[in-house]
C-alpha positions as CSV (number, residue, x, y, z in Angstrom):
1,X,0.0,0.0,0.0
2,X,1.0,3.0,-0.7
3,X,1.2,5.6,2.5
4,X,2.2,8.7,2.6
5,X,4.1,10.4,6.1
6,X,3.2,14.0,7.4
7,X,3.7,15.3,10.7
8,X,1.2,18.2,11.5
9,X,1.6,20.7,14.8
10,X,-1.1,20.9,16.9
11,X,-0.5,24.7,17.9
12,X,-0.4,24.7,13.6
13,X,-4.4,24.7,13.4
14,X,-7.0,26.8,14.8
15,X,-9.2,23.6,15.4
16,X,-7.6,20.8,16.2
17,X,-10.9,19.0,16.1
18,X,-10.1,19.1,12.2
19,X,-7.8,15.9,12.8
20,X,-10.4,13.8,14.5
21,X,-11.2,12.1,11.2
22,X,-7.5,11.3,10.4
23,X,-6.5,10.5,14.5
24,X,-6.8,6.4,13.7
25,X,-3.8,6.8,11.4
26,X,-1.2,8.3,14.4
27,X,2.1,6.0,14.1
28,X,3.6,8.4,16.7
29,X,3.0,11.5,19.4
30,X,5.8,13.8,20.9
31,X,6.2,16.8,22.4
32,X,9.1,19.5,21.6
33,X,10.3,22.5,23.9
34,X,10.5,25.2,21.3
35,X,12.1,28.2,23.7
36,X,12.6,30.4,20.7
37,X,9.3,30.1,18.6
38,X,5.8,31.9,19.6
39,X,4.4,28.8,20.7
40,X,6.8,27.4,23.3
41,X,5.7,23.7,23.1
42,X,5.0,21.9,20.2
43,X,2.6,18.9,20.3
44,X,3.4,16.7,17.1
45,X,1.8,14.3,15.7
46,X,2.7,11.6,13.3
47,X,0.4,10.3,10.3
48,X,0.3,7.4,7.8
49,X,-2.2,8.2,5.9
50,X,-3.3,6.5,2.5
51,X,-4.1,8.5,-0.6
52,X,-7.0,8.7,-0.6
53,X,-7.7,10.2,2.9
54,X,-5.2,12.5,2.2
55,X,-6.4,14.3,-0.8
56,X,-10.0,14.0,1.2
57,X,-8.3,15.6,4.5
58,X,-6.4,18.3,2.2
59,X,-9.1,20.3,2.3
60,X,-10.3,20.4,5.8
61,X,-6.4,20.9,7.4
62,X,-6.2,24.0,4.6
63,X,-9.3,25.9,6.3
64,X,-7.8,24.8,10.0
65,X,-4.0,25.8,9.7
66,X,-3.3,29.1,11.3
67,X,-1.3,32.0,9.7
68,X,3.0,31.3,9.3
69,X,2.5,27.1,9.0
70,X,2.6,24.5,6.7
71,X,1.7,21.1,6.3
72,X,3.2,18.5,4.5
73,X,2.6,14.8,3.5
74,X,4.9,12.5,1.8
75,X,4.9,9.1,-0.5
76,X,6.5,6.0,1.2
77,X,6.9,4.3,-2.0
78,X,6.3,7.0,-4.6
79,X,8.2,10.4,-5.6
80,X,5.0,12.3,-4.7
81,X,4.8,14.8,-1.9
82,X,1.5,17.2,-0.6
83,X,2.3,20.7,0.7
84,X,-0.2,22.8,2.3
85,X,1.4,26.8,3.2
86,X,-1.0,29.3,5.0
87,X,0.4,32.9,4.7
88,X,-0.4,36.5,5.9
89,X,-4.5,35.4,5.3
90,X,-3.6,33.8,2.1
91,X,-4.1,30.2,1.5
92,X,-1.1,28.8,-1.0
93,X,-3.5,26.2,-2.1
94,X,-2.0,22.1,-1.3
95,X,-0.3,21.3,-4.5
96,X,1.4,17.6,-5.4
97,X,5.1,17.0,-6.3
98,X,5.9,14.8,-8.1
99,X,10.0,14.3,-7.9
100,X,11.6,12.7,-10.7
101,X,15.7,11.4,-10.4
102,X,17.2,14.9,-11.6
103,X,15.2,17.1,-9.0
104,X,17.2,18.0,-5.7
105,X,15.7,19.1,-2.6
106,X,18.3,21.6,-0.6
């Protein structure tokens, strides 16, 4: 099967009630100390999500994720990747990479 891996922020969305659709598909839960940020403490949380449920989730973390974030999911098996970026009030709609051999992420 093919899964794809995003991590998403809780502090990232304005209702983290958004992720109660997707919260069966946690592989893993942490918490980071973030002294330097505007939110001090991060609570992450990891997702394997099949493709399907992400292109149907897509939309509802994009209306949820605060100003200054992003969101991204990525193919386990594939060179395909899922980026959501919220900006300034402006939504940078999610967009899918695909990644062939010659492109190289810095």
């Amino acid at each position: 099967m093919n899964n794809f891996i995003g991590e998403i922020i809780i502090e990232s969305l304005n209702d983290p009630s958004s992720l109660d659709s997707i919260n069966k598909y946690i592989i893993k839960e942490r918490i980071e100390d973030r002294p330097l940020e505007t939110e001090k403490t991060w609570h992450i949380r990891r997702f394997s999500l099949p493709r399907p449920v992400v292109i149907k989730t897509l939309p509802i973390l994009e209306t949820s994720l605060n100003n200054g974030w992003y969101i991204y999911f990525f193919s386990e098996h594939k060179n395909e990747l899922f980026v959501i970026i919220k900006k300034q009030k402006q939504i940078y709609q999610a967009f899918g990479i695909k990644i062939d051999q010659k492109t190289k992420i810095l």
